[in-house]
N, C-alpha and C positions, 0 to 999 in steps of 0.2 A: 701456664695459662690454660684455661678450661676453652680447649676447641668446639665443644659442643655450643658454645653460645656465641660463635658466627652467626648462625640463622640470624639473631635477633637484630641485627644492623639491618638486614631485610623486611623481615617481620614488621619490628616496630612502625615504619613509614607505613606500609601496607593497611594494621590495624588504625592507626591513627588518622588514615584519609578516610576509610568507613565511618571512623566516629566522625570527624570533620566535616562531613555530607551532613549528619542529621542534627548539628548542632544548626542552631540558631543568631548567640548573643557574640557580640562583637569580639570582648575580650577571652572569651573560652574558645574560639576560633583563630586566634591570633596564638595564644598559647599551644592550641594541638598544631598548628602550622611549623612555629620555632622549635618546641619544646624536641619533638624525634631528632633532628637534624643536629641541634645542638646536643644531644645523647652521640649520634654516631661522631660527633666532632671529639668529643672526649673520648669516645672510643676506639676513635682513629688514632687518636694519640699514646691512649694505651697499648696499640696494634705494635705502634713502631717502636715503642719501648723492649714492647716482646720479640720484636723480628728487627732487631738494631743487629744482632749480632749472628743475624746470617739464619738461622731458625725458621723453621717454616711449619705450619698446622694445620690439618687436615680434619674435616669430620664429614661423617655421611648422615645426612637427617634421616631418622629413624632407626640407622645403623642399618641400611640394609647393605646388600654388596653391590660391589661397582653392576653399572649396567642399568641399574633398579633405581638408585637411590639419585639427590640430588647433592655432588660431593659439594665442599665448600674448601677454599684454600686460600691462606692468608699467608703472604712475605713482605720484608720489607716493602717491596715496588707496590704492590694490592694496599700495603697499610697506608703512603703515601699517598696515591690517588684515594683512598676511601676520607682521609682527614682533608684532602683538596677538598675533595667534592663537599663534604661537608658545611665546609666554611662557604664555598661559592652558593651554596642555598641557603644558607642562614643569611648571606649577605642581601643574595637578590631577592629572598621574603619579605626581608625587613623594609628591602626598599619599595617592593608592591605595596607594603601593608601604609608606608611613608607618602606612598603618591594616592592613594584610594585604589590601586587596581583591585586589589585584593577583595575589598566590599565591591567593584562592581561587578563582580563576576563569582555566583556562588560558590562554583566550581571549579576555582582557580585554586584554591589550598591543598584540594582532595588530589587534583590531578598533577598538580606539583610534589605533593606528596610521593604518588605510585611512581612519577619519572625517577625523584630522588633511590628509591626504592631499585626499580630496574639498574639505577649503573650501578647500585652497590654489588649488586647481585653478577651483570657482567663482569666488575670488578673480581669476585670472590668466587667464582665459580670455578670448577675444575674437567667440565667437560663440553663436549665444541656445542651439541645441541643444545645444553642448556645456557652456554654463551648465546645462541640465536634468541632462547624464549626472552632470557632479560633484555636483551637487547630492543625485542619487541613492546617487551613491558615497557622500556622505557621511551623506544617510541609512541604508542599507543595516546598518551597522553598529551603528545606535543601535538597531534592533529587539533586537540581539544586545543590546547592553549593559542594554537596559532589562530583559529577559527574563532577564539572570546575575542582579538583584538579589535574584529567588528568594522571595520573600513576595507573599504574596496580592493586597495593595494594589497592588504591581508588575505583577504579572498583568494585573490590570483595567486597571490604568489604559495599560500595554502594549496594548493592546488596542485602548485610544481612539488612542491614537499613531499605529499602523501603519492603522488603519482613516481617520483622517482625512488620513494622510500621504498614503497611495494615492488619494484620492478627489482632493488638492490636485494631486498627480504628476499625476493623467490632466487636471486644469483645465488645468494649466500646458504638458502637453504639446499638449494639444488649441489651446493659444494659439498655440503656437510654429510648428505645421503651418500652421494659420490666416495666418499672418506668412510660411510661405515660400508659399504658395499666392498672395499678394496679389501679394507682390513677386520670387520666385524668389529667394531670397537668406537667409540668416541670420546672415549677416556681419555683423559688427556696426559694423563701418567700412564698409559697403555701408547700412547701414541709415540712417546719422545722417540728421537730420532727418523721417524717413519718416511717422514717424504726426502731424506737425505737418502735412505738405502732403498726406496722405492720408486721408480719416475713412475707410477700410477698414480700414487700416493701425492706425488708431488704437484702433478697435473690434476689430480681434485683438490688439494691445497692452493693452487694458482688461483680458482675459482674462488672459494674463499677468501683469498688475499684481494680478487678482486672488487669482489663486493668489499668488503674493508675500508679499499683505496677510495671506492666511489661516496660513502658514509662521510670519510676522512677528510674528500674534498680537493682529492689527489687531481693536479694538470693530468692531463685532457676532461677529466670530469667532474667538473668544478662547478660549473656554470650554474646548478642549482642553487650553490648556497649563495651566490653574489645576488640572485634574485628574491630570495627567500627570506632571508634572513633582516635585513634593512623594513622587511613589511610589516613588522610584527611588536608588542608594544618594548619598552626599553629592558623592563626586569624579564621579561623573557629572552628576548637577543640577550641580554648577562649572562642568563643559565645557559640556554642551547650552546654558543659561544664558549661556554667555560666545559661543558660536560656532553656536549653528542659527539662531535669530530675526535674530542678526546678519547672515549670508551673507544672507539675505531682504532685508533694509534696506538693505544695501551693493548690490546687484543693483536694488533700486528706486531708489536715489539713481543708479546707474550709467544706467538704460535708462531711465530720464524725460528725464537729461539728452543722452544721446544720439538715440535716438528724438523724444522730442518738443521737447528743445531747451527745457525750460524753458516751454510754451507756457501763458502765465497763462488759459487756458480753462478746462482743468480744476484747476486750482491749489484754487477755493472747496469742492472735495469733501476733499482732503486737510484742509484746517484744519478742518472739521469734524469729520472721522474720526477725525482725531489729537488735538482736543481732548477731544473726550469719551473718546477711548482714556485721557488722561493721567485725568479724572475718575473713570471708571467703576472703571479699577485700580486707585487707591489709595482709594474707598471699598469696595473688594473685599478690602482689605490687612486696615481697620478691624473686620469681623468673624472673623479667623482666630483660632485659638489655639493655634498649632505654629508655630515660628521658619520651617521653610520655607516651608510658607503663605502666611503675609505676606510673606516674601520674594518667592516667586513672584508676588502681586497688584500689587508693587509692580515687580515688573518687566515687567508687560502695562503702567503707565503710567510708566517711566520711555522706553519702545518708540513712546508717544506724544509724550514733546518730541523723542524722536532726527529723528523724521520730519520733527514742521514744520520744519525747516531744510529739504527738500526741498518742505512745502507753499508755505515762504515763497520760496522759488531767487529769495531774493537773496543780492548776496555776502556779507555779513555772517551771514545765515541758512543759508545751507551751510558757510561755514566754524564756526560755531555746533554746526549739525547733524553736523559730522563731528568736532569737538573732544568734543562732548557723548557720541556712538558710541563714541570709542576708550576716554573715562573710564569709561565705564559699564560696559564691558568687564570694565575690572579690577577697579573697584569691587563689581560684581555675585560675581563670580567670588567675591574675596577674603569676602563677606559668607556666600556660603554653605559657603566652607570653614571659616570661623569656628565655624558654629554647627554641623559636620560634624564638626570638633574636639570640640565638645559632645558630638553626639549618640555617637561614638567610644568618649567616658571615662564618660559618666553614662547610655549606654543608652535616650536620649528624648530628645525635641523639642518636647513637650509643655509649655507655659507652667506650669502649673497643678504639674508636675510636678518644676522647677526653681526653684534659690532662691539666694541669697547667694554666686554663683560669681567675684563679681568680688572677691570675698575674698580667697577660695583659690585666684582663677586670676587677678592682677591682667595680667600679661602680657595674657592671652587676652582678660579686658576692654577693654582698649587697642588691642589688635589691633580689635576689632569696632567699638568707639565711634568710631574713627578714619574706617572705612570707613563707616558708620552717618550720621557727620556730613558726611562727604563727600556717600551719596547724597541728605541731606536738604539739601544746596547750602551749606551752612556753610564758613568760611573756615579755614585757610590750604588746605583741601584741591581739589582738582581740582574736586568738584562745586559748588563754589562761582564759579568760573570758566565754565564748560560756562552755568549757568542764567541768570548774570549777563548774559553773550554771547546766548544765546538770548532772552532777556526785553527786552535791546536792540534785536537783532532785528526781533522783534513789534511795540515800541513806532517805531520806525524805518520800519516798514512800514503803518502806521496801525492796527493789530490791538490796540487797546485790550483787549478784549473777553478774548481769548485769553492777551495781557499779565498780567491780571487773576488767570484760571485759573489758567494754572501757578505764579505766587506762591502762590496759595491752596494748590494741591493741592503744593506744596512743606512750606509748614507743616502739611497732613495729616501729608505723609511723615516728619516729624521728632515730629511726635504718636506716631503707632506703631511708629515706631522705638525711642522710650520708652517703649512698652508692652511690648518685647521688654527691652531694659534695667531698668526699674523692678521687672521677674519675675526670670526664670531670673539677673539679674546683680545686681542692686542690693534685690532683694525677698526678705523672709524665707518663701519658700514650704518647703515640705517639703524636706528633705534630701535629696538624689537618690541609689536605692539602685542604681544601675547598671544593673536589669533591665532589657530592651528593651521597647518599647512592643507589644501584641500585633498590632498592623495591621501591624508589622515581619520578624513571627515569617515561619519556611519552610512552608510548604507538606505539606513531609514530615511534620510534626510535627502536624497536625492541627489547625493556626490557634494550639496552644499556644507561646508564647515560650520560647526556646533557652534557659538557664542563662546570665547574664550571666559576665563575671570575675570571681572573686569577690576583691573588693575594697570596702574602708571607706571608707574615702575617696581616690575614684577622683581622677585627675591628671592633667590634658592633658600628652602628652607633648609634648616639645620639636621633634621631627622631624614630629608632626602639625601642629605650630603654625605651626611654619616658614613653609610655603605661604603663607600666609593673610598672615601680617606681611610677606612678600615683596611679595604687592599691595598692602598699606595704607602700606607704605613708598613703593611707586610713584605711588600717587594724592597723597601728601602732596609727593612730588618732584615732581608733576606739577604741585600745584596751586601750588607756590613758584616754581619756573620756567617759569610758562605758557606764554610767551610762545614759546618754542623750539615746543611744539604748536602754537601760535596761529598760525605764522608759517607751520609745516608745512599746517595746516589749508586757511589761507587761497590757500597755495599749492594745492593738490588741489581747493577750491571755484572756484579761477580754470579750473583743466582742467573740472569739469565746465559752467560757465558759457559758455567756449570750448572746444570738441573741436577746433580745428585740427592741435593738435599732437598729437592721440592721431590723428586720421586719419592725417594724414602718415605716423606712425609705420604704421600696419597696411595701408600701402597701398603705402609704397615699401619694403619691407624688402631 
């Protein structure tokens, strides 16, 4: 494999939001939007062909020396997350481009684009600053995207986004100075082991870690995304949901195991954290009464089993934790395009305000029950594999305790996952007359809601549905042929367990 053409997984998204600004016509804008996304899907797939068997590649653009250049590094775990993320943007474009978001927002392609662009680049990078600039790039654009959804609730909760994003950007950055200060280096192959043999090292690493936590969504500092995220239109919640909290948890599985090597010292603070993260969210899920609500409560604890496979860094426990990552991915994704599909044809999101849709929409019920049962760990589908593996783990590890928990808070999650199903799908509530819900409405309009379609009885269409069953096809494929993940997993949890071969790779290039 030719390492030098990492850059262009980067690259490509970046030059094609440029062209995508000055374009015009409907269908060359629709094209430059899919066209990158689906390149880096194929090439995410080529990635893990190349790093199936442990291999890792390294390049420095322009070839300059560490220090200077911007390295690039690809392994299995990097080739995974990059073919995730892939497929989660080709998904949720398709379904912007399915609902008209895409045409009402010039801007929506281009800066969908640079986001896609930043996590690849987080993904594939090899040193802690330029983890911060991607990480930026990839924020950068979400202020945009949260800001086109255009109604009030968007507004506010915009607001909390960028105010707690900027306040985490200066933790994380003030971490990373902290880190070249101690050691003169932000290498990330200059660094391995450093905050295991250094408590300087490690105490400006905690810094970092903490900003991470806060991105991630980690209990006690959560609260952002429960308000944020529900404001903003459906194909975005897909993306943010599928790819911000993630690049956060891929980057703390990344620099624990590099930096500290696994060192069982602080290990007893994450099972803590991530226990009650997995508690706290899913009885946060239980008081909502709008489908993304609960969604989103349940994704502050499903952010709590990803982790313990890094609080437990064994190898069963990281391969666990990064099988559980990539499902959750899709799963999440495909649940809120589901109900995006919803909110699309009948105007609302509102439990109270939906009834009898798995009547009239049986497809689109099946689409959701599917992904639904998945996140509540039920079988044949992927989440039933990911919990299995992790509850092994646990128990593997002598964590009775935590074992316990997430069984528990699994059967929460299949409780109010039936409280979404038993409503708006299988429950006689009111008819749904299309209107949109007023915390929906523009701004322009004086907080009053816009004129729905006027339509009797509204119909998910087939090309909004699409998306959604594309994931719930993938998770049920996923959760029938585990083992091919399992095997992938186990392989990327051996790399972080041992970095030799990721040094090698960033030091002899």
């Amino acid at each position: 494999m030719n390492a030098a053409l990492l850059p262009l997984v980067v690259m490509v998204p970046l030059i094609s939001a440029a062209l995508l600004a000055i374009v015009s016509h409907r269908w060359p804008r629709r094209i430059l939007l899919l066209a990158p996304n689906l390149g880096a899907l194929v090439a995410g797939v080529l990635l893990i062909q190349a790093t199936g068997d442990g291999s890792v590649y390294a390049h420095n653009i322009g070839l300059w020396q560490d220090g200077i250049a911007i390295p690039f590094v690809v392994d299995v775990f990097s080739a995974l997350m990059v073919t995730t993320t892939a497929l989660l943007t080709v998904t949720c474009s398709a379904f912007a481009i399915a609902t008209g978001e895409e045409e009402r927002g010039r801007f929506f392609g281009p800066l969908v684009l640079v986001l896609s662009a930043g996590v690849y680049g987080a993904l594939l990078t090899g040193d802690l600053f330029n983890l911060f600039v991607f990480i930026e790039v990839m924020l950068l654009p979400s202020y945009g995207l949260l800001a086109m959804a255009g109604a009030l609730r968007s507004l506010r909760g915009g607001r909390i986004y960028v105010t707690v994003n900027l306040l985490t950007s200066t933790i994380f950055l003030a971490g990373v100075a902290l880190v070249y200060g101690v050691t003169g280096t932000v290498h990330l192959g200059e660094l391995v082991g450093a905050a295991r043999e250094s408590p300087l090292v490690a105490s400006a690493m905690a810094v970092v870690l903490l900003a991470l936590s806060i991105k991630a969504a980690v209990v006690p500092v959560h609260g952002w995304l429960a308000r944020t995220y529900p404001a903003t239109s459906p194909a975005v919640t897909a993306l943010f949901s599928g790819l911000h909290t993630k690049v956060a948890i891929y980057a703390i599985y990344r620099l624990y195991a590099l930096l500290f090597e696994g060192d069982a010292t602080y290990l007893w603070i994450g099972l803590v954290a991530f226990t009650v993260t997995m508690l706290i969210g899913v009885l946060g899920a239980v008081g909502e009464n709008t489908t993304r609500s609960i969604l989103v409560f349940h994704m502050i604890s499903q952010i709590g089993y990803i982790l313990l496979g890094v609080a437990l860094f064994t190898p069963l426990g990281l391969m666990a934790g990064i099988f559980y990552l990539i499902h959750h991915m899709i799963v999440k994704a495909s649940l809120f395009l589901s109900t995006g599909a919803i909110e699309d044809a009948y105007g609302t999101s509102r439990l109270e305000r939906l009834g009898g849709i798995a009547r009239r929409e049986p497809l689109l019920a099946l689409v959701f029950m599917g992904a639904a049962l998945s996140l509540a760990g039920l079988p044949p589908f992927s989440g039933f594999v990911a919990k299995l593996t992790l509850v092994s783990a646990t128990i593997e590890d002598g964590q009775w305790i935590v074992a316990a928990v997430a069984v528990a808070v699994s059967l929460i999650t299949l409780m109010s996952m039936l409280k979404i199903w038993g409503g708006p799908f299988w429950g006689s509530g009111p008819e749904p007359d299309g209107q949109p819900d007023r915390d929906q409405s523009s701004p322009s309009t004086g907080g009053v809601a816009a004129p729905a379609r006027p339509t009797v009885h509204p119909r998910v269409r087939p090309t909004v549905l699409l998306p959604a069953l594309i994931l719930t096809t993938a998770t049920l494929c996923i959760g029938l042929g585990a083992q091919v993940l399992l095997d992938l997993s186990a392989q990327a949890a051996s790399g972080l367990l041992d970095p030799a071969a990721y040094l090698e790779a960033v030091t002899n290039r």
